[in-house]
VEXDREN-2710 file (C-alpha; in Angstrom, 1 decimal):
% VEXDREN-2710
k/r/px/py/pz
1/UNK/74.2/-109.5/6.9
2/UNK/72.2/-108.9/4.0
3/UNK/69.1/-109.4/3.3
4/UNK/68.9/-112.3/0.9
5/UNK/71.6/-113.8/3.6
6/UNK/68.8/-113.5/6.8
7/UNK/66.2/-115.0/4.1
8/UNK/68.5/-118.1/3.3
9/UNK/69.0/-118.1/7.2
10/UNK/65.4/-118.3/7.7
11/UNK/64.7/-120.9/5.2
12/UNK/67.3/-123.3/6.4
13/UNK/66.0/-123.1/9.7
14/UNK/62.5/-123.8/8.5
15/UNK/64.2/-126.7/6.7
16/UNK/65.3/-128.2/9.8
17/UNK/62.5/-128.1/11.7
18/UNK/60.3/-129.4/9.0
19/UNK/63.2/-132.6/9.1
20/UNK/62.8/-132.8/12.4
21/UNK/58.8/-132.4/12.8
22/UNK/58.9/-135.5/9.9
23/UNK/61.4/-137.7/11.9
24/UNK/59.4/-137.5/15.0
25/UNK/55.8/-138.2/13.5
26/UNK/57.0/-141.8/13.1
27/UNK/55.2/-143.8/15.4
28/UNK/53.9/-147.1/15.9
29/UNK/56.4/-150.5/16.5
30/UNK/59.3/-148.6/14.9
31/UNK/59.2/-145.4/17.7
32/UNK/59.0/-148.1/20.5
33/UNK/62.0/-150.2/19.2
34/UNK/63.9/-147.5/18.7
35/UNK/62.9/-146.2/22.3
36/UNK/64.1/-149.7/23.6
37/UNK/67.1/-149.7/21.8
38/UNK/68.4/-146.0/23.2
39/UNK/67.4/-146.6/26.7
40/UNK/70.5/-148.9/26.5
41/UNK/73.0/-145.9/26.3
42/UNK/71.6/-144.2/29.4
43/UNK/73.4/-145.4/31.8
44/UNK/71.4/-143.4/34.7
45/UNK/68.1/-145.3/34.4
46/UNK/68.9/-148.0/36.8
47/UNK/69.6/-145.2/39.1
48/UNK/66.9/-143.2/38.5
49/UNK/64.5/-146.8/38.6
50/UNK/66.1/-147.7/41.8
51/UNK/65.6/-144.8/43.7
52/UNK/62.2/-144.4/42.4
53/UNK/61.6/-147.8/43.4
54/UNK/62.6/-146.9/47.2
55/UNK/60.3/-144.4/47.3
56/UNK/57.5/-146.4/46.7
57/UNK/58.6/-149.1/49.1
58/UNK/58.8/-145.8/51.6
59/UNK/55.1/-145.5/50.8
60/UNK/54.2/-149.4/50.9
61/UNK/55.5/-149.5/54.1
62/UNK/53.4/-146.6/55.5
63/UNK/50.1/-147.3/54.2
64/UNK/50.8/-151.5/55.0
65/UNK/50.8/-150.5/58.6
66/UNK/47.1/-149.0/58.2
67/UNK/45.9/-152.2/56.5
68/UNK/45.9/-151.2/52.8
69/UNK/47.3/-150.7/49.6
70/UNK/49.0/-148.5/47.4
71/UNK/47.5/-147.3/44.6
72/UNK/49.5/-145.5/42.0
73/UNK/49.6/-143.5/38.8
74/UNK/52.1/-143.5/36.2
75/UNK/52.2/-141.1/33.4
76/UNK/54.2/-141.3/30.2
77/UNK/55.2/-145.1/31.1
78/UNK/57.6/-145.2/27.8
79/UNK/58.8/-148.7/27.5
80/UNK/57.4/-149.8/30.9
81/UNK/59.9/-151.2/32.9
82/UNK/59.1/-149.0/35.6
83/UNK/56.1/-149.9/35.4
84/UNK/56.3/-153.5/35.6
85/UNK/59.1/-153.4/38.2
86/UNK/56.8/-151.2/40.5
87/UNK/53.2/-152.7/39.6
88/UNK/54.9/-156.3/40.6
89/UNK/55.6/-155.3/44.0
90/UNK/53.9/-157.0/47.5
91/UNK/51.9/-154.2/48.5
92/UNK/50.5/-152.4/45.6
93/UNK/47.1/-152.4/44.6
94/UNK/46.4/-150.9/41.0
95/UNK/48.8/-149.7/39.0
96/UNK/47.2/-147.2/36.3
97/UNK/49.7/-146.4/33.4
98/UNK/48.6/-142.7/31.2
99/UNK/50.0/-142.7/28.1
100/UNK/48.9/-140.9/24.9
101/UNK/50.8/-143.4/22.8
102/UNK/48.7/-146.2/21.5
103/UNK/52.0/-148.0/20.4
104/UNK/53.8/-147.6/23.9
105/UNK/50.4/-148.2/25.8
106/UNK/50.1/-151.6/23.8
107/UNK/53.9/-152.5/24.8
108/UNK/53.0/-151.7/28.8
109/UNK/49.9/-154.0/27.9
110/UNK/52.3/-156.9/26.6
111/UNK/54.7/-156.4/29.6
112/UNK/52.0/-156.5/32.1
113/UNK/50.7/-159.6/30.3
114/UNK/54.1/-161.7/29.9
115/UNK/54.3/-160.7/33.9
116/UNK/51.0/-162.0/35.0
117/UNK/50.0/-158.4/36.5
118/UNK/46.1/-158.1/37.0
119/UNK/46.6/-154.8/38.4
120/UNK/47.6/-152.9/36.2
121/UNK/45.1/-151.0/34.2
122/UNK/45.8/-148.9/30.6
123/UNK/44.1/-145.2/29.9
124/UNK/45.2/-143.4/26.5
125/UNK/45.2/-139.8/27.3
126/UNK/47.4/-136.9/28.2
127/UNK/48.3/-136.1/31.6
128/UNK/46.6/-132.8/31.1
129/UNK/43.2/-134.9/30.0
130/UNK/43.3/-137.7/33.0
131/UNK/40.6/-137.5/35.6
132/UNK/40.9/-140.6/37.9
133/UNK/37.8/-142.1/39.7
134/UNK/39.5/-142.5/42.9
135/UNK/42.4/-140.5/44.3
136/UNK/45.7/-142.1/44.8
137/UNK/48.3/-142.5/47.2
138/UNK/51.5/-142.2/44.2
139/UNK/51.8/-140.4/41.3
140/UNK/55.2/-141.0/38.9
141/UNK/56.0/-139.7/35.4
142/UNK/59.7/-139.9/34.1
143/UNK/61.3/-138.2/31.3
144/UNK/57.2/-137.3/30.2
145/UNK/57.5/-134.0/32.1
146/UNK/59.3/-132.1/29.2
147/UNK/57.0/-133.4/27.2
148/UNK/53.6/-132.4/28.7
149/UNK/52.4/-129.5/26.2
150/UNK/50.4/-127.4/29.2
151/UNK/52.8/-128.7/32.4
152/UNK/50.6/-126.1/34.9
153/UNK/47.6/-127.9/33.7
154/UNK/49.0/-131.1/34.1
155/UNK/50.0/-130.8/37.3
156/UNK/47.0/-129.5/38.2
157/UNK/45.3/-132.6/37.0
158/UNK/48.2/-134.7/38.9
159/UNK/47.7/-133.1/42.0
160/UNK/43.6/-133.4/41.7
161/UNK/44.1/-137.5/41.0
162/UNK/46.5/-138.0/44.8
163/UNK/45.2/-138.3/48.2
164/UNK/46.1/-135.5/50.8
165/UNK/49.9/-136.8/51.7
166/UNK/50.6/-138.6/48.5
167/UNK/53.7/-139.0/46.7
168/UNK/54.8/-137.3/43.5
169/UNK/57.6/-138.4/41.9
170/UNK/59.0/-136.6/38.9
171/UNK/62.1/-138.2/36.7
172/UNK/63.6/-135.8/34.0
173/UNK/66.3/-134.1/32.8
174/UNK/66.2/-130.3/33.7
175/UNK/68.9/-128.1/32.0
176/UNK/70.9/-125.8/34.1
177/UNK/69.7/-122.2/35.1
178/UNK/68.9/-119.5/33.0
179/UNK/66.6/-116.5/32.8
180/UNK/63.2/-116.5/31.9
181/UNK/60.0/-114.7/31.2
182/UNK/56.2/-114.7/33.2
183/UNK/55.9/-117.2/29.8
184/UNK/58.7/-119.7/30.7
185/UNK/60.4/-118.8/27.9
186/UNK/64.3/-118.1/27.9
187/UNK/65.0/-114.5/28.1
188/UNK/69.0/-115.0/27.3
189/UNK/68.8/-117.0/23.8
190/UNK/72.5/-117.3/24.0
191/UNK/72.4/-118.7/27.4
192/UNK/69.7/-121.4/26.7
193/UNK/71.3/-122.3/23.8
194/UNK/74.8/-123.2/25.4
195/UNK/72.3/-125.1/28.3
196/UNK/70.8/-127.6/25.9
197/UNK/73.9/-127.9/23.6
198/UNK/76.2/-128.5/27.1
199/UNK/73.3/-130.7/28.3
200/UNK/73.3/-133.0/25.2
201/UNK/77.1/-133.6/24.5
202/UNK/77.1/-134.6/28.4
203/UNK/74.3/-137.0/27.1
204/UNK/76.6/-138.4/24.5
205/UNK/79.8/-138.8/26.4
206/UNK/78.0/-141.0/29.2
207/UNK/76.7/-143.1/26.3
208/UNK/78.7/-146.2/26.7
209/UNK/78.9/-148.0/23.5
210/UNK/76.9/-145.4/21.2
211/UNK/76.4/-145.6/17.7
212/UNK/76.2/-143.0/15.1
213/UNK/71.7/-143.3/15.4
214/UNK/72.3/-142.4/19.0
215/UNK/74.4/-139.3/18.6
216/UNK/72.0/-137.9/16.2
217/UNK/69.0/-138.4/17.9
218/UNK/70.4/-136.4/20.9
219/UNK/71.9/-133.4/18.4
220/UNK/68.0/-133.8/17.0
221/UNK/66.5/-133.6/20.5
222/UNK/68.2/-130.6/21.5
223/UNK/67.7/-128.5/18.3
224/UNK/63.7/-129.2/19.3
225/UNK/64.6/-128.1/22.3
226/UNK/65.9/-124.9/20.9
227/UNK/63.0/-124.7/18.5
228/UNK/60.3/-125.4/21.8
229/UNK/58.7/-128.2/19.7
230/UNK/57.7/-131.2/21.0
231/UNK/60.7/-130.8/23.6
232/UNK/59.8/-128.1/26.7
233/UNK/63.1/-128.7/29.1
234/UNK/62.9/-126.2/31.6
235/UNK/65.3/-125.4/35.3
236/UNK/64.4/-127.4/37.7
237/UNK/63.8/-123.6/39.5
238/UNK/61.1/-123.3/36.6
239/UNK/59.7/-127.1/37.9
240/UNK/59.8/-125.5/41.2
241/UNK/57.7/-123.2/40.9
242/UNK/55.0/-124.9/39.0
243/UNK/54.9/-127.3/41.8
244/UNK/54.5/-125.1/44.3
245/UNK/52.0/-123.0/42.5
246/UNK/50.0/-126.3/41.8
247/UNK/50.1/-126.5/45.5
248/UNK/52.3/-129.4/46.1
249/UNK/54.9/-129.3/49.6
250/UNK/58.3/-130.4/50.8
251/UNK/59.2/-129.5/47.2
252/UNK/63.2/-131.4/46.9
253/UNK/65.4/-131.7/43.6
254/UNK/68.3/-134.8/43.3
255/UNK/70.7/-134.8/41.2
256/UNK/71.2/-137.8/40.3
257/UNK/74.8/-139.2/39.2
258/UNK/76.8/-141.8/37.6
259/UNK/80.6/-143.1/37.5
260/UNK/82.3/-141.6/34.4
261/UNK/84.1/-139.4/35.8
262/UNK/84.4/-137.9/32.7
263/UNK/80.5/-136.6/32.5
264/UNK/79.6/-133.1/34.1
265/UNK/76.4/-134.7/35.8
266/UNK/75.1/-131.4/36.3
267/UNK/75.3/-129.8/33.0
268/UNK/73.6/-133.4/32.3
269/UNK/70.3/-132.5/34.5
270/UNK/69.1/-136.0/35.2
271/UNK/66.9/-135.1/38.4
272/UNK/64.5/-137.0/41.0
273/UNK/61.8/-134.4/42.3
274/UNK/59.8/-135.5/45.1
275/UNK/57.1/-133.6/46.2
276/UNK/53.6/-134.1/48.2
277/UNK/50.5/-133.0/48.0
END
């Protein structure tokens, strides 16, 4: 190729990425309804919500039989359903939601409201920033851990904020293996790239009644994944090891699967973590 053609190359690329960084600075009411509206076409969220869900009641039921209650920690709440749907349960005392969002921390604070639930309190920070005043017997975050800009540093923080025994509970989607450096970054371009291409069409074909909005915003999501921006999927291996090196135990990986038989779960990555401190 010749020069002038790498120089084109480069300046689409650049192109692209500026698109993208654009499209993804919209915040506010818009971002949140168009958050509620995709949820729809991911089918493995009840799953996910329901075995999360379990978990907790795992942990309810241990700590009811010492006479107290459950206090938990959810990072990167989103739309927060889980949040509601865990925060409303007999047994759990207060239910602190992290999210750097102000729009999505304001929709939690709606949801809480229209629910009646007086224990649930609201911090606008990062994980990475989050100090809580009292340590905790459940920590969740789902789909937030590909988003956290420093993960060692915020599981370093998550680990800090949970009692000795707690639960952490990570939902996200972690694309298949592939090599990588001391930095976490793909060694094998090639490789990576067929990962988070493989992992978004099996995203699209599980979509049950997408629309043309959806489609794109998966293609979108996984060229930020290609460019590292704002996207950081990693192996679960990867996740792995930054749990153990944060010092968490019993370190397990679910994959977690639907009923198109069509859909390559795997190459999809939806995974429960579940880890202790």
């Amino acid at each position: 190729m010749g020069k002038g053609g790498l120089e084109n190359r480069t300046g689409y690329f650049s192109a692209v990425l500026h698109a993208l960084e654009s499209d993804y600075s919209v915040t506010g009411q818009e971002r949140v309804n168009f958050y509620q509206e995709q949820m729809k076409q991911y089918p493995l969220y009840p799953v996910l919500f329901e075995r999360i869900s379990s978990e907790i009641d795992k942990v309810i039921e241990r700590e009811g039989g010492r006479g107290g209650l459950v206090d938990i920690i959810e990072y990167g709440p989103g739309t927060g359903d889980l949040a509601v749907m865990i925060a409303k349960k007999d047994g759990v005392g207060t239910y602190t939601v992290v999210e750097p969002d102000p729009s999505f921390l304001e929709l939690c604070e709606r949801k809480a409201s229209e629910h009646h639930l007086s224990n649930m309190k609201f911090v606008c920070k990062k994980a990475e920033e989050y100090i809580s005043d009292r340590e905790v017997e459940a920590v969740l975050h789902t789909f937030a851990f590909h988003h956290f800009d420093n993960k060692e540093e915020a599981l370093k923080m998550i680990y800090n904020n949970l009692r000795k025994g707690g639960l952490h509970v990570i939902g996200d989607v972690f694309i298949p293996d592939y090599d990588f450096n001391k930095d976490y970054q793909p060694s094998d371009i090639g490789k990576f790239a067929e990962s988070v291409l493989g992992c978004a069409a099996e995203h699209i074909l599980a979509m049950p009644s997408p629309e043309e909005k959806n489609v794109a915003d998966q293609i979108k999501t996984a060229i930020m994944d290609l460019f590292r921006y704002e996207e950081f999927k990693v192996s679960k291996e990867i996740a792995g090891k930054m749990l153990e090196d944060a010092g968490f135990k019993g370190i397990e990986f679910e994959l977690l699967k639907g009923k198109n038989q069509r859909v390559n779960y795997k190459r999809m990555g939806w995974y429960l973590s579940i880890s202790h401190k």
